[in-house]
N, C-alpha and C positions, 0 to 999 in steps of 0.2 A: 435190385430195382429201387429206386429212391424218384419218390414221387412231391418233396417237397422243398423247396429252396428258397422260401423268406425266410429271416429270422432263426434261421437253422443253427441251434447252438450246441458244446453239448449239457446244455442243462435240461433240455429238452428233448429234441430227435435224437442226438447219437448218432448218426446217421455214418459217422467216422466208427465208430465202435463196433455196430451191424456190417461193415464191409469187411473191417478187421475178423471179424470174428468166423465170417461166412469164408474168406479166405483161409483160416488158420483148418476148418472143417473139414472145405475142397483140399487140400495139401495132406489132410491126413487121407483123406479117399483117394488123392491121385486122379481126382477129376478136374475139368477147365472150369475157372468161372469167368460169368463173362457179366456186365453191367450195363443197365441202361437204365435213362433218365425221361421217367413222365409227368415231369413237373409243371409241364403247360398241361399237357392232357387233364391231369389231375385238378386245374386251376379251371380251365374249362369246363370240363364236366362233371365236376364234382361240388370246389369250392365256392363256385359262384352262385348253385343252386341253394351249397348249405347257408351262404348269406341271405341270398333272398328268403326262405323258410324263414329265418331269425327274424328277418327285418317285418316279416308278416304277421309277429307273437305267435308262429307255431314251434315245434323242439324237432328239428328233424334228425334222422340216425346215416352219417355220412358212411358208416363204413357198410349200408346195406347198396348205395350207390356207388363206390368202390369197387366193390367187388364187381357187381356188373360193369362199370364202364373203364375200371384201369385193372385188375388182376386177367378177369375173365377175357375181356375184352383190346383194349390194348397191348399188354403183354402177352394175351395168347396169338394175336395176330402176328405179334414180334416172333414169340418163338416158332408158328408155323412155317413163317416165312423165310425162316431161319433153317429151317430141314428139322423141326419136333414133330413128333407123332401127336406126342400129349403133353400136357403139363400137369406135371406131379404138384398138388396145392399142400400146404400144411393144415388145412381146416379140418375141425371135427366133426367130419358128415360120411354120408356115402352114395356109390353113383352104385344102381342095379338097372340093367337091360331085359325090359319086359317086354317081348313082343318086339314089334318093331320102336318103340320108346323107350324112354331114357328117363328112371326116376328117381329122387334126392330121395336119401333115405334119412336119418335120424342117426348118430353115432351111437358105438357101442356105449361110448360112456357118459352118459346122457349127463352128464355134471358139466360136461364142457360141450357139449353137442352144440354147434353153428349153424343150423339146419337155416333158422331165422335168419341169418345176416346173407343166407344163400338162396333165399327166396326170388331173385330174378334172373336167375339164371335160364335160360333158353336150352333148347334139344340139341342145337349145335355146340354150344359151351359145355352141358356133359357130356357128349359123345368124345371130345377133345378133353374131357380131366380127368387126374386118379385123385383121388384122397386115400393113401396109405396110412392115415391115422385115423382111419374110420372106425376101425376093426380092434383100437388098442385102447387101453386107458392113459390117461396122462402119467400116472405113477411108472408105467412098463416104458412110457419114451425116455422119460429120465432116467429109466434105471440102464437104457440100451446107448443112451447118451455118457454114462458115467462105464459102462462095459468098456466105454471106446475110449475115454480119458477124451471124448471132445470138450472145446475150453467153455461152451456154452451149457453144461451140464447141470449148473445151478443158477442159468442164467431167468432173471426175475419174468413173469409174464407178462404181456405186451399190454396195455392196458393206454388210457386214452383215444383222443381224436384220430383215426386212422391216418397213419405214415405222418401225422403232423404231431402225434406224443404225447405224454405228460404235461400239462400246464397250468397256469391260473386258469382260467375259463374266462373271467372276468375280463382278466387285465386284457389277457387274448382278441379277446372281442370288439373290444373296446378299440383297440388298434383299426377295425375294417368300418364298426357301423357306430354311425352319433346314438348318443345314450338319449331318451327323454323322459326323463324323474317326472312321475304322477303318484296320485291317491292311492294308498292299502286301503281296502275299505271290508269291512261287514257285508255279509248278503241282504241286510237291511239297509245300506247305503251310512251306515255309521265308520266314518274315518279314523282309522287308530294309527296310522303310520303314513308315510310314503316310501316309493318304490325307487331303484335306482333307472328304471329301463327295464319296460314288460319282456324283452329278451332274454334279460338276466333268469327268468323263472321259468317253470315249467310245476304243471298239474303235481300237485302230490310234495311239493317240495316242503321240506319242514327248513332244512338248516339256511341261514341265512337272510332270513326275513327281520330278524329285530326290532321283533315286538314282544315285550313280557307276555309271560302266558296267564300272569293274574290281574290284568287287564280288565277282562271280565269273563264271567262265567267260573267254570269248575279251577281254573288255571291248567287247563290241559295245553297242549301245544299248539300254535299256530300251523294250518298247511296251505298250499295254494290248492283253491278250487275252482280257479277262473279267472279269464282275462276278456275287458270289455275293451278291444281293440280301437275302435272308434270315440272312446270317448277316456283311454287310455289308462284307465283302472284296473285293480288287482286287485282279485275278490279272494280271500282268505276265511278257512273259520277255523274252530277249536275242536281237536281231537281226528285220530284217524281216521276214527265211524261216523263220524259228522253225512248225514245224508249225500250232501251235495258231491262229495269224492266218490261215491258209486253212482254206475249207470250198467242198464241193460239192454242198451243198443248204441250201437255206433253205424256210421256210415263211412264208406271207401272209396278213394279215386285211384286213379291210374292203378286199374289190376292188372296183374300178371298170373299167369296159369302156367305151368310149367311144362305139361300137356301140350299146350298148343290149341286146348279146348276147352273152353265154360261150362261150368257144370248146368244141371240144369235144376231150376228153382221150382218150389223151395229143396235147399240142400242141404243138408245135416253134418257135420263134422266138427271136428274139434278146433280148437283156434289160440295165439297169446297176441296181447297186447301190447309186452315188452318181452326182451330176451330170460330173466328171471324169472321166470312167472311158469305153472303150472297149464296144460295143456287142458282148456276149457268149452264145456259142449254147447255148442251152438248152432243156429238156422241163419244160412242165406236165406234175406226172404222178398230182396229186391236186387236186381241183377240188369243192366241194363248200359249202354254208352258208357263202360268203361271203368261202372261206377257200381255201386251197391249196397245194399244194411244188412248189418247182421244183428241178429238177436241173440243175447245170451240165455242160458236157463239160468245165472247165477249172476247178481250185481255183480260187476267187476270196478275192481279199485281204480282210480286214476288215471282213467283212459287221457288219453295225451295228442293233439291233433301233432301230425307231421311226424310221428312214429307209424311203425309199421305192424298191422295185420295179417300176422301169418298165419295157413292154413294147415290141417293135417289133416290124414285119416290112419290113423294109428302110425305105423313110423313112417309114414309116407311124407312128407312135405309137399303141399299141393301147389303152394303159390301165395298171392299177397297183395297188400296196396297199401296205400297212406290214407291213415284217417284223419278225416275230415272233422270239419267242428259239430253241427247234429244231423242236418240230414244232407245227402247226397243230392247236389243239384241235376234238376232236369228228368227225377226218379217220379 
């Protein structure tokens, strides 16, 4: 499946190297492989939104729309149509049939567990996929990879912009949306730098701001704690535990429920804010067109608009949204 065809190098995609290789795999199994291309799909439903996010100063996570609109979705439709029952995915999750439902579980190996990046997934999309690597840890596929002397057996893990790869960010960017350079400033409105393009940042960021950190204050480090969109500024301060990088609410738009069904408020469950993050208890405690707030019991670090909120209730994966900047309109 190759889902990307600008600027497709191999300094980046590979995209030559992943066919080689997937080929070299299928021949030692003695199975067919067969290829297709959703590079418009991908550009349509995927890439066009992550521009608009950027060009809005939010950070959005393209591989959680991915998977819904070109793995789950486009491809699964290919291979149904094609005479598949299911499609076998390589993610670290897992699909359990409860009742008449269908529910995202949490991987065994919760180091690598994608439960997050599979939070829109719909009742017909599991009902249609395995994940076989649910049940294993990543050290046990590599070692059943190197059993087999497949060529991919110490091949490095996939990391970047989904199906578009390893890049600058920067330079990347830079190619689709015009930049425009404003104020770094102080949460007091004191100017210590300028910014290249409120896109370029996101909440929490330390590396790349270039500003001394003995500036003023302790010389702790500069982070991003805000972006005033309308008036094109970048509010930064000093140190990790700087107040302004913690919050204990956020709000949500375009939810999804995995269910099929909205819980019902207020709702108590656990929650992350990004994929690295530890599984955090919290209250739904508005719930309404599509939209909602949650509350934490615990400041959380760096909440980030255009990232996603995903749910649980112990391994369960409930569902999800994008959060929003403070509160949820029309709540």
């Amino acid at each position: 499946m190759k889902n990307w065809e600008a600027d497709d190098t191999d300094e980046y995609c590979a995209a030559a190297v992943d066919l080689s290789d997937a080929e070299s795999v299928c021949k030692q199994l003695n199975i067919p492989l067969d290829s297709v291309n959703f590079s418009d799909q991908y550009w349509d439903r995927v890439f066009e939104y992550f521009l608009s996010e950027y060009k809005a100063g939010r950070t959005p996570n393209p591989d959680v729309l991915c998977n819904k609109e070109i793995k789950f979705k486009a491809f699964l439709d290919y291979a149904i149509n094609n005479g598949a029952d299911y499609v076998a995915m390589g993610h670290y999750a897992r699909i359990r049939k409860q009742g008449d439902k269908y529910q995202l579980l949490k991987a065994k190996d919760n180091n690598k567990d994608q439960s997050y990046f599979l939070h829109l997934l719909n009742q017909h999309q599991l009902s249609k996929s395995m994940f076989p690597l649910g049940e294993v840890n990543k050290s046990e596929v590599r070692e059943i990879a190197k059993q087999n002397k497949f060529i991919t057996k110490d091949k490095k893990d996939s990391t970047g912009i989904c199906f578009i790869g390893e890049r600058r960010f920067k330079d990347f960017l830079q190619q689709f949306l015009p930049a425009q350079q404003g104020s770094m400033q102080t949460p007091d409105g004191k100017e210590i730098g300028h910014h290249d393009g409120l896109m370029y940042y996101t909440i929490g960021q330390r590396k790349g701001l270039h500003i001394g950190g003995k500036q003023q204050g302790d010389g702790s480090p500069w982070y991003v704690a805000d972006k005033i969109i309308d008036k094109n500024i970048l509010i930064v301060v000093q140190g990790n535990s700087h107040p302004l990088l913690y919050k204990k609410s956020l709000s949500a738009t375009k939810l999804h429920w995995i269910s099929g069904v909205s819980p019902t408020i207020p709702f108590s469950c656990k929650a992350k804010t990004r994929y690295r993050q530890d599984d955090e208890a919290c209250t739904i405690t508005q719930l309404d067109n599509n939209q909602c707030v949650v509350e934490f019991e615990e400041s959380q670090w760096a909440i980030t608009p255009g990232q996603s909120v995903v749910f649980y209730d112990g391994e369960i994966c409930l569902g999800g949204g994008i959060i929003d900047n403070d509160k949820a309109k029309n709540l």
